[in-house]
PyMOL Python script that loads the backbone (N, CA, C, O; Angstrom):
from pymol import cmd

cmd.read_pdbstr("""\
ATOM      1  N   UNK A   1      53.321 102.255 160.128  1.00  0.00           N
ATOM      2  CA  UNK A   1      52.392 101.400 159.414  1.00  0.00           C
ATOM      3  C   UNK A   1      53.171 100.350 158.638  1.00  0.00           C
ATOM      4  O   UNK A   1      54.341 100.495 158.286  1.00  0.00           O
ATOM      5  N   UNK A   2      52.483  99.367 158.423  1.00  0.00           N
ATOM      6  CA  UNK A   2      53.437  98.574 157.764  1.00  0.00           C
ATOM      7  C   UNK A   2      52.726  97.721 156.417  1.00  0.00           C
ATOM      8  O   UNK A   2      51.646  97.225 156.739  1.00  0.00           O
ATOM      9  N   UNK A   3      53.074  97.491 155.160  1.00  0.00           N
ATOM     10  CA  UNK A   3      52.348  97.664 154.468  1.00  0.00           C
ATOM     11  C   UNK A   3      52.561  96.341 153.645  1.00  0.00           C
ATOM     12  O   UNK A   3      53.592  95.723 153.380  1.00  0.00           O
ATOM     13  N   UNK A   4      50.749  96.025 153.210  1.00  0.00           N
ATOM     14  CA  UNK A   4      50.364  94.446 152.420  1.00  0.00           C
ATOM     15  C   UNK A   4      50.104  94.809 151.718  1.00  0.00           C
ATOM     16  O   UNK A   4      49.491  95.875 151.754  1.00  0.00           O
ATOM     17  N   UNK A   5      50.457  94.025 150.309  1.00  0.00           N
ATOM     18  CA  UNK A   5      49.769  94.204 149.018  1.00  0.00           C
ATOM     19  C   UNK A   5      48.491  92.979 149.027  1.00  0.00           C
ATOM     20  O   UNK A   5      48.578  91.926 149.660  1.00  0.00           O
ATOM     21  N   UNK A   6      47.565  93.300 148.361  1.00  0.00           N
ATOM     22  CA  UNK A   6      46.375  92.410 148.365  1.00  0.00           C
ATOM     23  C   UNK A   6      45.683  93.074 147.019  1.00  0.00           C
ATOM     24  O   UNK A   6      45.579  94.297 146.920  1.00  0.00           O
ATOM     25  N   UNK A   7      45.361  92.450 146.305  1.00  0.00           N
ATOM     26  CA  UNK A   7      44.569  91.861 145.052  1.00  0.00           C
ATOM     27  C   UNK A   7      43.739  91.460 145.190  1.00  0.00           C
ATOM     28  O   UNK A   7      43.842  90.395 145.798  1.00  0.00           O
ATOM     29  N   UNK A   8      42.682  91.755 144.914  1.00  0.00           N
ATOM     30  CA  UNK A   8      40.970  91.124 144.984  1.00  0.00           C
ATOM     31  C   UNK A   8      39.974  91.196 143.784  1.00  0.00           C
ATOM     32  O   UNK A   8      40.286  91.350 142.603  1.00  0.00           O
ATOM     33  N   UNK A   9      38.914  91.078 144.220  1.00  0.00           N
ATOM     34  CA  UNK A   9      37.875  91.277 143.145  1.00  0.00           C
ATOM     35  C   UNK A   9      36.519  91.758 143.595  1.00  0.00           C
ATOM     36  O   UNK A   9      36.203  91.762 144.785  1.00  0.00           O
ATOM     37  N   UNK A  10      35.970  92.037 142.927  1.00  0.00           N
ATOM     38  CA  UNK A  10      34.383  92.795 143.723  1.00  0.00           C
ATOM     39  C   UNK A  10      33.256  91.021 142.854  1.00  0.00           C
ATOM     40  O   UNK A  10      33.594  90.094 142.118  1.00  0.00           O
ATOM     41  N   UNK A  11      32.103  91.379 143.448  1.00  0.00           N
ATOM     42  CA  UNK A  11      31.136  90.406 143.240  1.00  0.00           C
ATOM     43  C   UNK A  11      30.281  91.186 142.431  1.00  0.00           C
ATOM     44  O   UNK A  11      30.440  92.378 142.169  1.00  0.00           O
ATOM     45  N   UNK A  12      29.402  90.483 142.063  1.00  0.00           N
ATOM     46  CA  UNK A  12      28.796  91.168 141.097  1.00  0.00           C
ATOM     47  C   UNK A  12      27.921  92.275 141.685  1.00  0.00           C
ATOM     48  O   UNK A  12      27.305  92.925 140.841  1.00  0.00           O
ATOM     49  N   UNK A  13      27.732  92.640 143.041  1.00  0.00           N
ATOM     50  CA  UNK A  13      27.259  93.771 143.573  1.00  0.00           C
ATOM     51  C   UNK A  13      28.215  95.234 143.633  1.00  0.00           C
ATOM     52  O   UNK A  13      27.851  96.345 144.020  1.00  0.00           O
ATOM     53  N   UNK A  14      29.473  94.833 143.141  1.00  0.00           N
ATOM     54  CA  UNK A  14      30.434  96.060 143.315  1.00  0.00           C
ATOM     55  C   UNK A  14      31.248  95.515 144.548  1.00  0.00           C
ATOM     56  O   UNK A  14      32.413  95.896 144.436  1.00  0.00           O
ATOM     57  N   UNK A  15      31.054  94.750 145.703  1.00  0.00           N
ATOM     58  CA  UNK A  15      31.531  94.704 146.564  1.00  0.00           C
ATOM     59  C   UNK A  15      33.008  94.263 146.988  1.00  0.00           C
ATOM     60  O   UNK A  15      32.869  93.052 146.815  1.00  0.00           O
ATOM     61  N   UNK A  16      34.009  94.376 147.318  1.00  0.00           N
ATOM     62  CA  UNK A  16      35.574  93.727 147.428  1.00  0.00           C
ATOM     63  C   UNK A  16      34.769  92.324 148.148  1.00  0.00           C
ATOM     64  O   UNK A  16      33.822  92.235 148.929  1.00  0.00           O
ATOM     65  N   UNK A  17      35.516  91.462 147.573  1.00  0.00           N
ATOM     66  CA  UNK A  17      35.285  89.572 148.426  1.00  0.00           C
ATOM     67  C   UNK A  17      36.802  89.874 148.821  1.00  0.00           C
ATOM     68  O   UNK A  17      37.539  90.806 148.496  1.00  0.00           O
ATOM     69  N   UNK A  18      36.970  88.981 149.475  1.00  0.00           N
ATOM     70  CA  UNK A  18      38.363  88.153 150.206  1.00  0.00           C
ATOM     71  C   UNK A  18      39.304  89.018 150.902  1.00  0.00           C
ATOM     72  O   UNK A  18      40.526  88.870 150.916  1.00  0.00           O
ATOM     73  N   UNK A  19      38.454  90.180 151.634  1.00  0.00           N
ATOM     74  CA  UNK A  19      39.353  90.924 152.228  1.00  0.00           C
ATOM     75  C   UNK A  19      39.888  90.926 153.635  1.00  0.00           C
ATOM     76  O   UNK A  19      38.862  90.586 154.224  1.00  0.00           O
ATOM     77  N   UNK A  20      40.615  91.048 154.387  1.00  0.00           N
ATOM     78  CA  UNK A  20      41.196  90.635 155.842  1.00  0.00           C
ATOM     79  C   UNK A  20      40.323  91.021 156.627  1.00  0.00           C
ATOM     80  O   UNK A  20      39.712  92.088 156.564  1.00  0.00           O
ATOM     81  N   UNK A  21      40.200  90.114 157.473  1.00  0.00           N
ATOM     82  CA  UNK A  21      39.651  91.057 159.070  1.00  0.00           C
ATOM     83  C   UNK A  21      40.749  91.802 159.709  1.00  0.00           C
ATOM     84  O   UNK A  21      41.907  91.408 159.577  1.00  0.00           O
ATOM     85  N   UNK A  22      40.441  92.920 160.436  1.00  0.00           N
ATOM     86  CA  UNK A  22      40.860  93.748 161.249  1.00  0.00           C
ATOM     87  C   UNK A  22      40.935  93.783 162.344  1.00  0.00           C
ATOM     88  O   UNK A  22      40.798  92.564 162.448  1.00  0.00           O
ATOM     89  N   UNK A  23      41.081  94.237 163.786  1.00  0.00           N
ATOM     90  CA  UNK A  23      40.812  94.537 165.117  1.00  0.00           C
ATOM     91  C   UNK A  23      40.221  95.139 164.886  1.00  0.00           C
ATOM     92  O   UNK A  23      40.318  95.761 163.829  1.00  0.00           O
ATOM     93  N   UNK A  24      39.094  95.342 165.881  1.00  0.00           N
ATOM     94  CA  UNK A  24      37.745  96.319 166.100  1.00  0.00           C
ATOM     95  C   UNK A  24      39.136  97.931 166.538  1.00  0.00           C
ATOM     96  O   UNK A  24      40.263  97.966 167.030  1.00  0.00           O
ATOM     97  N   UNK A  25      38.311  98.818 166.079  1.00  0.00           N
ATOM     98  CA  UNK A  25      38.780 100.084 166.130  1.00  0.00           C
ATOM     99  C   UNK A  25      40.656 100.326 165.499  1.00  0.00           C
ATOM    100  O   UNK A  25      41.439 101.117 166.025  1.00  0.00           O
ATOM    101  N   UNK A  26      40.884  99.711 164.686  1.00  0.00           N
ATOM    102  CA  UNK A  26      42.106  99.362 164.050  1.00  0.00           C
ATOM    103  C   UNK A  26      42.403 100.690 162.717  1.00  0.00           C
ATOM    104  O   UNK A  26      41.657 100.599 161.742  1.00  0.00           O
ATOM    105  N   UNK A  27      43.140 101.507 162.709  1.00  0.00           N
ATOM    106  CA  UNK A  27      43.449 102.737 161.802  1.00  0.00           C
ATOM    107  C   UNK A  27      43.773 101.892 160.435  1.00  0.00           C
ATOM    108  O   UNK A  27      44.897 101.406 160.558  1.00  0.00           O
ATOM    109  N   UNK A  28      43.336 101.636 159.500  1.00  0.00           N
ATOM    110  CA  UNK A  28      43.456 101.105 158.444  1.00  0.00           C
ATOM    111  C   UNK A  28      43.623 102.488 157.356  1.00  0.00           C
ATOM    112  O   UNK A  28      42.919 103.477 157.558  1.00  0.00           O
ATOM    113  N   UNK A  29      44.862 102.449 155.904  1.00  0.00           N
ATOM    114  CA  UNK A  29      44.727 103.386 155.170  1.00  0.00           C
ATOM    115  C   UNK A  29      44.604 102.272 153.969  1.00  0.00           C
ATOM    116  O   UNK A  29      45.038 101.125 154.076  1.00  0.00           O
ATOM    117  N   UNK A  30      43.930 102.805 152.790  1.00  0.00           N
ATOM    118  CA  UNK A  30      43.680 101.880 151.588  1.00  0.00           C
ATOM    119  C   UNK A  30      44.157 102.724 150.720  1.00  0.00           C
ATOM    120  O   UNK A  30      43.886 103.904 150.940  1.00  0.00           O
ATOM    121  N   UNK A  31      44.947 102.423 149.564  1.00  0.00           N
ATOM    122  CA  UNK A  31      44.914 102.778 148.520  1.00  0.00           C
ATOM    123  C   UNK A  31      44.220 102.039 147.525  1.00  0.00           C
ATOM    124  O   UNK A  31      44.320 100.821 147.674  1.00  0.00           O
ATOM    125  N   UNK A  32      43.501 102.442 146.491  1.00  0.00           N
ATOM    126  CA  UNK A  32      43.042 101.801 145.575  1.00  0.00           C
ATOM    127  C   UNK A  32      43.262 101.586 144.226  1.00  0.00           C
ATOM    128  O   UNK A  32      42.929 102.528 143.506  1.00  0.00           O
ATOM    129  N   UNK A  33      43.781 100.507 143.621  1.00  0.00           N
ATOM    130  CA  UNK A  33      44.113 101.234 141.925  1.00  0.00           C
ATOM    131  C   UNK A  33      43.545 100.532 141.014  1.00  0.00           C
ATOM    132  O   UNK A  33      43.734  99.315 141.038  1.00  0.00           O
ATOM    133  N   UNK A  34      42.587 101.201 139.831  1.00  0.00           N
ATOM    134  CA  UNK A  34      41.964 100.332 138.952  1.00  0.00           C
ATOM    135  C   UNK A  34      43.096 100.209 137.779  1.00  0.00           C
ATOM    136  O   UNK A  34      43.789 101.154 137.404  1.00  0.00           O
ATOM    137  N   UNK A  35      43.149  99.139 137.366  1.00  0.00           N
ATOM    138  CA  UNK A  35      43.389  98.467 136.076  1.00  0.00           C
ATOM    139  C   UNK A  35      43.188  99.513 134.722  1.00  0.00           C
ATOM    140  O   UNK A  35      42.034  99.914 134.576  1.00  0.00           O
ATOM    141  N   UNK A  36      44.147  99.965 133.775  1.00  0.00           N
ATOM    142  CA  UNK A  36      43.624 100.783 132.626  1.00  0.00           C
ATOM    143  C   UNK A  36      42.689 100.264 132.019  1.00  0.00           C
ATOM    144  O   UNK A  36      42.452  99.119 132.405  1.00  0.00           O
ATOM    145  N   UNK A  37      41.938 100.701 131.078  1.00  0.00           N
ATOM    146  CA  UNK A  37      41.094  99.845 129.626  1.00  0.00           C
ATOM    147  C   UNK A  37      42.645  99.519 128.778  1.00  0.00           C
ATOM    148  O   UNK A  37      43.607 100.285 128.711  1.00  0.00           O
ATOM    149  N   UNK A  38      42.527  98.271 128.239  1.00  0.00           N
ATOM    150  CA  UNK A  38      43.866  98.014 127.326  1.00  0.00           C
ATOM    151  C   UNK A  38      43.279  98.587 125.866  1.00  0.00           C
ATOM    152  O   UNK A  38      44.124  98.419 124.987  1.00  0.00           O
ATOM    153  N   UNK A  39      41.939  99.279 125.332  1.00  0.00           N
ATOM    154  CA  UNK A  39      41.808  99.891 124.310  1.00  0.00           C
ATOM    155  C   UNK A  39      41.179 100.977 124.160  1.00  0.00           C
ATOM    156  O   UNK A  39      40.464 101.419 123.261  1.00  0.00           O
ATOM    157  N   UNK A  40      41.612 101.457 125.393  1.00  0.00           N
ATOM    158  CA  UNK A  40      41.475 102.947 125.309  1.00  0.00           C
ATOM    159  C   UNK A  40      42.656 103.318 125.092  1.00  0.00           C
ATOM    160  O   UNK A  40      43.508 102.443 125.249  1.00  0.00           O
ATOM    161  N   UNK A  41      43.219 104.948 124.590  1.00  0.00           N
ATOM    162  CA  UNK A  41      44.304 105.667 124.116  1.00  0.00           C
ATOM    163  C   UNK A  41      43.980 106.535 125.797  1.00  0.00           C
ATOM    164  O   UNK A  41      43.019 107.023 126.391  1.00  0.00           O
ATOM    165  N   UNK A  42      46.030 106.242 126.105  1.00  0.00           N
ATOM    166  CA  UNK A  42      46.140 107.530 127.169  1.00  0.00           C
ATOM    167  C   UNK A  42      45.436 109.253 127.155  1.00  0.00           C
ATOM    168  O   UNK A  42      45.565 110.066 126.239  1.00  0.00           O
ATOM    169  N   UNK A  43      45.036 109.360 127.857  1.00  0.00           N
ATOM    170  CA  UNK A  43      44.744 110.764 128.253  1.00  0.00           C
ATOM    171  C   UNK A  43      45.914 111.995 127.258  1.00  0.00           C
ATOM    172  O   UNK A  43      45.685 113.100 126.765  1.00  0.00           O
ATOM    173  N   UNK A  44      46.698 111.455 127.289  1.00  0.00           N
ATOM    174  CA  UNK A  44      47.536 112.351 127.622  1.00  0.00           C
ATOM    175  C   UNK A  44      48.431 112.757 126.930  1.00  0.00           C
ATOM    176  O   UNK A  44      49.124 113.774 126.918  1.00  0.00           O
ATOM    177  N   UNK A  45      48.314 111.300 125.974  1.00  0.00           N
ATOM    178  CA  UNK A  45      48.864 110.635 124.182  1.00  0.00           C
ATOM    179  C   UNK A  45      48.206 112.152 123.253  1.00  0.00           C
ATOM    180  O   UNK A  45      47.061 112.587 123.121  1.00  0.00           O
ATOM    181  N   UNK A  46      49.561 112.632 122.739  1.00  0.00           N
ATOM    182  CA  UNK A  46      49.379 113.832 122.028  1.00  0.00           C
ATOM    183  C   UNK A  46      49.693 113.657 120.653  1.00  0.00           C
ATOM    184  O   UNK A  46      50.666 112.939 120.426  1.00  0.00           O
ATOM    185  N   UNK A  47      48.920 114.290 119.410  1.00  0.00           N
ATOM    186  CA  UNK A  47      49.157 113.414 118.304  1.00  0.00           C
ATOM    187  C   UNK A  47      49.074 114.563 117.289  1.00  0.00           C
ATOM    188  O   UNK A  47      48.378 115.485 117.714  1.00  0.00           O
ATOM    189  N   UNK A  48      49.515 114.738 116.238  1.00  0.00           N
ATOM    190  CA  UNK A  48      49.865 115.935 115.534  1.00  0.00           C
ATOM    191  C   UNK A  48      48.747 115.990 114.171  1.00  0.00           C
ATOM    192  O   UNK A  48      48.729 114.993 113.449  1.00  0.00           O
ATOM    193  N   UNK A  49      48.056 116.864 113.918  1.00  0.00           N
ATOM    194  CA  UNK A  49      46.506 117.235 113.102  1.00  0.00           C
ATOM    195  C   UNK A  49      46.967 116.005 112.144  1.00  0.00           C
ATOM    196  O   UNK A  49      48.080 115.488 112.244  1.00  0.00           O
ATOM    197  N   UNK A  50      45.742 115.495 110.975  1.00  0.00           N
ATOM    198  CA  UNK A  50      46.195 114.297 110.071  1.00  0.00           C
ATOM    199  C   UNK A  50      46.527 115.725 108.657  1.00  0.00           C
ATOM    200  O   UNK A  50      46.881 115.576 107.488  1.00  0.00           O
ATOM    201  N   UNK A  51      46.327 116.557 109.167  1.00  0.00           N
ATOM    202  CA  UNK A  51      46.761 117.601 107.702  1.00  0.00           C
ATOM    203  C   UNK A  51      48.371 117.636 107.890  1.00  0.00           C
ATOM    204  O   UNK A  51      48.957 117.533 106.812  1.00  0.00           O
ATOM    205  N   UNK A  52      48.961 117.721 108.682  1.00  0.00           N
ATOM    206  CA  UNK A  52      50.201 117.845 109.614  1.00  0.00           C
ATOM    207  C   UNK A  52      51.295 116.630 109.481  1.00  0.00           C
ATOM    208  O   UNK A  52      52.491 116.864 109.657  1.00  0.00           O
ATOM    209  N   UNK A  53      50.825 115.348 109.169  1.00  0.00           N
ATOM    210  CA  UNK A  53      51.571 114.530 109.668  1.00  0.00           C
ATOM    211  C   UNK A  53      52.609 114.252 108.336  1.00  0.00           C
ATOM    212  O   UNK A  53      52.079 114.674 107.307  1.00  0.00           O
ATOM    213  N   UNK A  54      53.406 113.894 108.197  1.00  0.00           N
ATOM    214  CA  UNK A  54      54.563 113.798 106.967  1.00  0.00           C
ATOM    215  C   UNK A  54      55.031 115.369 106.330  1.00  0.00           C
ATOM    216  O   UNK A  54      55.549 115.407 105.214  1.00  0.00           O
ATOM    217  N   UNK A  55      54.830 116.538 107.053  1.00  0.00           N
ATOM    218  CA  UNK A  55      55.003 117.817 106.480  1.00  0.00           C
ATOM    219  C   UNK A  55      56.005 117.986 106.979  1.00  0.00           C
ATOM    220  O   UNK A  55      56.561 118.817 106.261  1.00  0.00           O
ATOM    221  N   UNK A  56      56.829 117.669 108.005  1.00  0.00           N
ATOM    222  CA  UNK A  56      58.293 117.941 108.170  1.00  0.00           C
ATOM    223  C   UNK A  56      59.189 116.798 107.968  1.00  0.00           C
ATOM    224  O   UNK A  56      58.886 115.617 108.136  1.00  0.00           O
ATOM    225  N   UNK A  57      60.198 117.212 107.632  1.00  0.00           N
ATOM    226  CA  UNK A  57      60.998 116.182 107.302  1.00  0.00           C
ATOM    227  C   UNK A  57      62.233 116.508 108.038  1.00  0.00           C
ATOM    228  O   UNK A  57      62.601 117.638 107.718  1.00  0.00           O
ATOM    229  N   UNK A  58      63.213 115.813 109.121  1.00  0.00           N
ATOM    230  CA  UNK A  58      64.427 116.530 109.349  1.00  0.00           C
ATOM    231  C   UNK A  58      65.720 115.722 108.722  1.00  0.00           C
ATOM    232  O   UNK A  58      66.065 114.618 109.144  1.00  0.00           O
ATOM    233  N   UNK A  59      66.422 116.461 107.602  1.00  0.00           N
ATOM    234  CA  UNK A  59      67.160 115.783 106.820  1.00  0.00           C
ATOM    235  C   UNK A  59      68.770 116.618 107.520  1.00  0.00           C
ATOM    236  O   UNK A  59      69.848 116.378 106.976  1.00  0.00           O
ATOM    237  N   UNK A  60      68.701 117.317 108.422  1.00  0.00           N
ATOM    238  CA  UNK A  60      70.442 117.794 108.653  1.00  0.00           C
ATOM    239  C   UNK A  60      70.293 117.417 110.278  1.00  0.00           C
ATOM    240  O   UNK A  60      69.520 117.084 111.176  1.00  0.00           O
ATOM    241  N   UNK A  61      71.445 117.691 109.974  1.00  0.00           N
ATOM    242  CA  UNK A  61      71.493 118.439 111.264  1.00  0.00           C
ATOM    243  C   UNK A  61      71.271 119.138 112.169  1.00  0.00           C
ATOM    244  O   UNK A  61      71.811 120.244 112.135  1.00  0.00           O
ATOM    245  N   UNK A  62      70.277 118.753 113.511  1.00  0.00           N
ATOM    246  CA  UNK A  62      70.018 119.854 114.216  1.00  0.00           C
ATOM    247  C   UNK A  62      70.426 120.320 115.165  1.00  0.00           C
ATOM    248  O   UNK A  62      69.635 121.012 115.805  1.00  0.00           O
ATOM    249  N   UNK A  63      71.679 120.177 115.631  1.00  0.00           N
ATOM    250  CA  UNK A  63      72.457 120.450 116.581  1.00  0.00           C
ATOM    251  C   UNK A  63      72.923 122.133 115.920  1.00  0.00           C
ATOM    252  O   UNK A  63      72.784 123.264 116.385  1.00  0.00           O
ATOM    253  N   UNK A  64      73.178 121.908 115.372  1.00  0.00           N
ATOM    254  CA  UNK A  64      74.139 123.144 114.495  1.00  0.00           C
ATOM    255  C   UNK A  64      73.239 124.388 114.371  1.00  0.00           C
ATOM    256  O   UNK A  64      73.611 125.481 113.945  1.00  0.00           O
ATOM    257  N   UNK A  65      71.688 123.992 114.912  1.00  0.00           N
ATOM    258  CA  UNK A  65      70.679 125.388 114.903  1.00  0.00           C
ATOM    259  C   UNK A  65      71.170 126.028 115.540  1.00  0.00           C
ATOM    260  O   UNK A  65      71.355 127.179 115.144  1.00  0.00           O
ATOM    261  N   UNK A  66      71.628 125.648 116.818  1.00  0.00           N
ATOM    262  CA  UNK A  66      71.589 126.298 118.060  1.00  0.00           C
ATOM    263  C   UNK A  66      73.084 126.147 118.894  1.00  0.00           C
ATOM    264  O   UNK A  66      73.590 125.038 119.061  1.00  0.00           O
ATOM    265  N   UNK A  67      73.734 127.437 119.405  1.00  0.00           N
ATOM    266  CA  UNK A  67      75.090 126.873 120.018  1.00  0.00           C
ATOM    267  C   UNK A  67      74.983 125.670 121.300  1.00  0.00           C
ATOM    268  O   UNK A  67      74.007 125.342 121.974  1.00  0.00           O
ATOM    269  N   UNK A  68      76.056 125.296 121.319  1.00  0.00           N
ATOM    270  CA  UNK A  68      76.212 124.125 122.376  1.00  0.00           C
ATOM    271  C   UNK A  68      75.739 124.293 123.579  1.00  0.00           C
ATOM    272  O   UNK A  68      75.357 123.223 124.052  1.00  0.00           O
ATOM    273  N   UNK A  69      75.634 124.990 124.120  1.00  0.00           N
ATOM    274  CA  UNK A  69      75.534 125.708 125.261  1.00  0.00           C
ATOM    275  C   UNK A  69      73.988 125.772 125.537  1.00  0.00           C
ATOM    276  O   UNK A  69      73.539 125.819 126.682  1.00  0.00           O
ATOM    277  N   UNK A  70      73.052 125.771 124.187  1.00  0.00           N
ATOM    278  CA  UNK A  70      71.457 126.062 124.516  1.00  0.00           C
ATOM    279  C   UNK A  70      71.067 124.277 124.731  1.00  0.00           C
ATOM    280  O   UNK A  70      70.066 123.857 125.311  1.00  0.00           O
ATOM    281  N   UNK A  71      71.827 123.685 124.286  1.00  0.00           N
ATOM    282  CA  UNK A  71      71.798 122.088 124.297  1.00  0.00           C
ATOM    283  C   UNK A  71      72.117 121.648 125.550  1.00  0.00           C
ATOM    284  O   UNK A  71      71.434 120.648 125.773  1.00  0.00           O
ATOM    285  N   UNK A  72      72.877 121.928 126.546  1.00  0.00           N
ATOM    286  CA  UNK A  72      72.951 121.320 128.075  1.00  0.00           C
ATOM    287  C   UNK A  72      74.018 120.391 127.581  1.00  0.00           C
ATOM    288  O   UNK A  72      74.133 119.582 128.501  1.00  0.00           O
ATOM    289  N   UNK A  73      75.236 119.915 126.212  1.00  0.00           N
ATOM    290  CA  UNK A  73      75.759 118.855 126.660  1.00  0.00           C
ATOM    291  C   UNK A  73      77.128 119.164 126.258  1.00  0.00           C
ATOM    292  O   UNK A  73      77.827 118.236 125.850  1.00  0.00           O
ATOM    293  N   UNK A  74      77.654 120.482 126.326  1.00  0.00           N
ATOM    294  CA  UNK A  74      79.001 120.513 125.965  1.00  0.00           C
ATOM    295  C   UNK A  74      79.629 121.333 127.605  1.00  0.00           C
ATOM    296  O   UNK A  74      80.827 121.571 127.757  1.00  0.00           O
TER     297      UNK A  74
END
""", "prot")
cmd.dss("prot")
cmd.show_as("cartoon", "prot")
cmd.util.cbc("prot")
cmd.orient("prot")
């Protein structure tokens, strides 16, 4: 398969405009991808209770919790 990028738009019926013709009986695969909302918050965006937020503070060192070895970099 060999592969086009194409950008379009639907009409005000929902429909794609400006899309290619094909050969009759031609194996076509589509992917489709919508656009995010730019003010919606990700799915997926994880955010810590508002009772929670400024309650830790990390003022040392945290390497030194744990030997080198549980860290992956010595």
């Amino acid at each position: 398969m060999q592969a086009h990028k194409i950008s379009t738009f639907t009409d005000k019926t929902g429909r794609l405009v400006n899309l290619p013709t094909f050969k009759p009986m031609q194996q076509v695969e589509l992917i489709v991808l919508f656009p995010l909302q730019e003010d919606s918050l990700p799915v997926n965006k994880r955010r810590p209770p508002e009772k929670l937020k400024g309650v830790l503070l990390e003022t040392g060192d945290i390497f030194s919790s744990a030997p080198h070895e549980d860290w992956g970099i010595s």
